[in-house]
C-alpha positions as CSV (number, residue, x, y, z in Angstrom):
1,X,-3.9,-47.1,-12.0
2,X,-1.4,-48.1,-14.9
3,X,0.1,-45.3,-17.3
4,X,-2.3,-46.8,-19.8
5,X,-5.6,-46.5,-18.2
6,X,-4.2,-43.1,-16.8
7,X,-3.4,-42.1,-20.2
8,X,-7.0,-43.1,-21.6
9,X,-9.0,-41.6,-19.0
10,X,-7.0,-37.7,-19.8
11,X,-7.4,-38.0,-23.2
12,X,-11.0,-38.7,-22.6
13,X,-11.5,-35.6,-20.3
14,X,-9.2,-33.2,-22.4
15,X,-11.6,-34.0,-25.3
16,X,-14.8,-33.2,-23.4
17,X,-16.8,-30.5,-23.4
18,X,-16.0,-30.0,-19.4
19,X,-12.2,-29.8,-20.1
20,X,-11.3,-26.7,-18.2
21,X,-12.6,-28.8,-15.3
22,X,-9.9,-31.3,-15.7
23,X,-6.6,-29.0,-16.7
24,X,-4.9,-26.4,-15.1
25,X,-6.7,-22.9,-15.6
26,X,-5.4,-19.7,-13.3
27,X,-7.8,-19.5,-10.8
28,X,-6.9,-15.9,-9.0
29,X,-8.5,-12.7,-9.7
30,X,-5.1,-10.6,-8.6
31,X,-2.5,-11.3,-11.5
32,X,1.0,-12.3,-10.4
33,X,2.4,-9.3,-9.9
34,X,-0.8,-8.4,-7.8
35,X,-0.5,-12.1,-5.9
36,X,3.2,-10.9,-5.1
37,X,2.8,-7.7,-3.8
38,X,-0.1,-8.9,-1.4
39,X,2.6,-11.9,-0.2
40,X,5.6,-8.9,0.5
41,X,3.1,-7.2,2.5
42,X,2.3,-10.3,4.6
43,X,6.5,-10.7,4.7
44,X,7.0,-6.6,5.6
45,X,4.6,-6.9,8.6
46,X,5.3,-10.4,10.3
47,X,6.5,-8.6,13.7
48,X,3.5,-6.5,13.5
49,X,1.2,-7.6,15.9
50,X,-2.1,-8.7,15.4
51,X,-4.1,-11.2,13.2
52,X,-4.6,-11.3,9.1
53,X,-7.1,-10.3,8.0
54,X,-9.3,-10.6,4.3
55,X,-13.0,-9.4,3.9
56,X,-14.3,-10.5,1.0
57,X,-12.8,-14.0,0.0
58,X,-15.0,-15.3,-2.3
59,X,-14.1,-19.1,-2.4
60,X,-11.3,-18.8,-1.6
61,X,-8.6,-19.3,-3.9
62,X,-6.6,-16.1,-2.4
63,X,-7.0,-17.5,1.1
64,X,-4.8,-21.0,0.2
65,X,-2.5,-18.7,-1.9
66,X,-1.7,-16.5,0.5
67,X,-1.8,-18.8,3.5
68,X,0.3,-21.2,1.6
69,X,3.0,-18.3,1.6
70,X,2.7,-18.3,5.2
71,X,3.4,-22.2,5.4
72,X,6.6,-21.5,2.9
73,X,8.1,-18.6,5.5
74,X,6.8,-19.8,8.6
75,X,4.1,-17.1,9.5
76,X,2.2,-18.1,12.2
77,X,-1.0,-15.9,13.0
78,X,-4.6,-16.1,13.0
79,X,-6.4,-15.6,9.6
80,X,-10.0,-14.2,9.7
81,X,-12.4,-14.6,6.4
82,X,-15.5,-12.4,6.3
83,X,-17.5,-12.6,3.0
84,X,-21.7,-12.7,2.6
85,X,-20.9,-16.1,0.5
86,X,-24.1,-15.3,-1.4
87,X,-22.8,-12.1,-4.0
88,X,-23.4,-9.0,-3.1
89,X,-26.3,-8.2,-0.6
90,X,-29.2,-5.7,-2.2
91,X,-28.8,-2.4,-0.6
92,X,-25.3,-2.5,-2.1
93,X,-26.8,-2.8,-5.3
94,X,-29.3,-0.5,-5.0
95,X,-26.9,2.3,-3.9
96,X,-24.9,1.9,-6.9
97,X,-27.7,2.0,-9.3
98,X,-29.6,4.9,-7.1
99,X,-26.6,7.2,-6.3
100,X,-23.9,5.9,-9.0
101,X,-26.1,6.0,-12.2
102,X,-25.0,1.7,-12.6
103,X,-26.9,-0.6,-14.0
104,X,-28.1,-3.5,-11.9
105,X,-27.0,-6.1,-14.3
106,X,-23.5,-5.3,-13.7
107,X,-23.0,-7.0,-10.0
108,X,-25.1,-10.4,-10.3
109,X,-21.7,-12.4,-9.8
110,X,-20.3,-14.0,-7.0
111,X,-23.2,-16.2,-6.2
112,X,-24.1,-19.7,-5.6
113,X,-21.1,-20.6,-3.0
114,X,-21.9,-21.4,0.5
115,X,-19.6,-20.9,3.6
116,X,-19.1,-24.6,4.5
117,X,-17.7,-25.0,1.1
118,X,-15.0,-22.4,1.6
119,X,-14.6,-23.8,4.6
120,X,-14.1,-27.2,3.0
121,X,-11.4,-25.9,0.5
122,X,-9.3,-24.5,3.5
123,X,-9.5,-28.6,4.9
124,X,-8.6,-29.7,2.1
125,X,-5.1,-27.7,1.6
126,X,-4.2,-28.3,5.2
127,X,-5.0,-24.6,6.4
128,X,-6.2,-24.7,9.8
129,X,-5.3,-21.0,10.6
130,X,-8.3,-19.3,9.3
131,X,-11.7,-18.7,10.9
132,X,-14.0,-17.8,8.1
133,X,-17.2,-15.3,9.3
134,X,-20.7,-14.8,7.2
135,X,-21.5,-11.5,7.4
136,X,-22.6,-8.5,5.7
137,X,-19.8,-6.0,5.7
138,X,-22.8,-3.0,6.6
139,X,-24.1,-4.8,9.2
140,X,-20.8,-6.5,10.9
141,X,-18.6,-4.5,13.0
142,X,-15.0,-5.2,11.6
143,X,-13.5,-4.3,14.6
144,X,-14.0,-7.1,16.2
145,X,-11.6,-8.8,14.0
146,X,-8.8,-6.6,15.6
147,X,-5.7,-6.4,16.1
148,X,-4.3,-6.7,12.5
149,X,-1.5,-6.2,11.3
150,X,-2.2,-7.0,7.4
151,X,-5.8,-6.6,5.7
152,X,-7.0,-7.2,2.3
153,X,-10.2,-5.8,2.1
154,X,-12.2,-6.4,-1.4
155,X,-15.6,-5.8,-1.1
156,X,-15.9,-3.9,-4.9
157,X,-18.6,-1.6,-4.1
158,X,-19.0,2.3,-2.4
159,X,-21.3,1.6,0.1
160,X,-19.5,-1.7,2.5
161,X,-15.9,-0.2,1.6
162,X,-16.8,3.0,3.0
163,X,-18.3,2.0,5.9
164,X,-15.8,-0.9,6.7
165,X,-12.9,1.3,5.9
166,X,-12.6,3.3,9.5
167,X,-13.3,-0.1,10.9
168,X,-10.8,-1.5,10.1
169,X,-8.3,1.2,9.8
170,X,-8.8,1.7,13.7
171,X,-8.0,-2.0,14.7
172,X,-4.9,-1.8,11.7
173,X,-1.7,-1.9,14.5
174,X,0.9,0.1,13.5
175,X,3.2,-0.5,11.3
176,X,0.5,-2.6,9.9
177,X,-0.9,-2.3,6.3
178,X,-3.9,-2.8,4.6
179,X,-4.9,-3.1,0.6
180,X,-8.1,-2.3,-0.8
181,X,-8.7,-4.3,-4.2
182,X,-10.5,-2.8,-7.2
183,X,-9.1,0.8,-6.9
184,X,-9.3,1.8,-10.4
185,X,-11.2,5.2,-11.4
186,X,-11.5,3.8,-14.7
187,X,-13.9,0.3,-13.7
188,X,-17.3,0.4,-15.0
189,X,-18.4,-1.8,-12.4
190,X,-16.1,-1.3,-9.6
191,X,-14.9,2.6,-9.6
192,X,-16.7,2.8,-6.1
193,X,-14.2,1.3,-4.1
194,X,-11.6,3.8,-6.1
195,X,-13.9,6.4,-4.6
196,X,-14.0,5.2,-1.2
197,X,-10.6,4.5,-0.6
198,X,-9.4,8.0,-1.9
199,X,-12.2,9.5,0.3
200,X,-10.9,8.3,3.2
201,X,-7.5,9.0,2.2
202,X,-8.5,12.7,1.6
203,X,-10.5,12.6,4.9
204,X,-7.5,11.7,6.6
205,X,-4.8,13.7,4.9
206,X,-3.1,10.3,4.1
207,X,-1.1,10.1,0.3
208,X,-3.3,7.6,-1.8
209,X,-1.3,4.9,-2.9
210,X,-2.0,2.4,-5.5
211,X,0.2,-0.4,-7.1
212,X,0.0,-2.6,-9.6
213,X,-3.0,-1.4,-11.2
214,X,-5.7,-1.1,-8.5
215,X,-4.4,-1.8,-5.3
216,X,-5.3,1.3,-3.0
217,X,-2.5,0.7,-0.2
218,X,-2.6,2.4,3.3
219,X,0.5,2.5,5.7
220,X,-0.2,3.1,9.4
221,X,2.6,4.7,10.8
222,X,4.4,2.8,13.8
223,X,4.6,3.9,17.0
């Protein structure tokens, strides 16, 4: 295609209605600062043994970011996706609105994706690592996923955080770390995963830690 025709066509598409389609547009829901943080984690724990691990990926667009970073520093291990990839399943919902006074309208996102499409998006960057899962976090036993020696684990609500959380705290090696997304007492929508994580923590006599925001952070101490 010539520089003309080339030229003509983005001037067409920057002009149409569907122009965020065409240009860039920040796809992550972690900032950069966030995005950074989850990468020196990755980079603290690359002797750790055991696989990576991120439940709750959505489509993906942390999964290339963070796997890309592996390509860049040449970290090798498995990578294990577990996400419904259909939103959040109904019992969730229901707790919230029953047992955390919400309102039902707040969690009808995430929707309309299909697994095969995330696994798609991981073909088309050249990620081979990861092994994506469909599951719901209450009925899945996250164990299975173990060893790990990093987890992000952003499943928003009470209910599949608090259950998955000793899961996947008992498979965590140590020296390994894992970060809980959306641990922010002050989140309409997603103050239940701030509740979780600091029940746990409490439950455990472990010292909450959260960074940048709303990343609930838990260190397990080496051997």
């Amino acid at each position: 295609m010539d520089a003309r025709l080339a030229n003509i066509i983005r001037s067409i598409q920057f002009n149409s209605p569907l122009r965020r389609y065409f240009f860039p547009k920040y796809a992550y829901y972690f900032n950069p600062p966030q995005l950074g943080f989850l990468c020196a984690c990755i980079e603290e724990t690359r002797n750790v043994p055991g696989s990576i691990a991120e439940v709750g990926c959505f489509m993906g667009a942390t999964t290339v970011y963070l796997n890309k970073y592996m390509d860049a520093r040449g970290i090798e291990k498995p990578y294990r996706s577990v996400d419904t990839f259909n939103g959040f399943v109904a019992d969730d919902i229901k707790y919230e609105v029953d047992n955390r006074g919400k309102t039902k309208d707040l969690f009808t996102g995430f929707r309309g994706i299909k697994k095969s499409w995330y696994d798609t998006i991981m073909q088309d960057n050249g990620i081979t690592r990861v092994t994506s899962t469909q599951a719901d976090v209450n009925k899945f036993d996250l164990r299975t996923l173990g060893p790990l020696s990093f987890v992000l684990f952003d499943v928003d609500l009470y209910r599949p955080m608090k259950k998955g959380l000793p899961e996947l705290y008992e498979v965590l090696s140590p020296g390994g770390i894992m970060v809980l997304d959306d641990c922010d007492a002050t989140s309409i929508q997603w103050d239940g995963a701030d509740q979780a994580y600091k029940e746990f923590m409490q439950e455990r006599g472990l010292e909450v830690e959260i960074v940048h925001g709303k990343l609930g952070v838990i260190r397990k101490k080496g051997l």
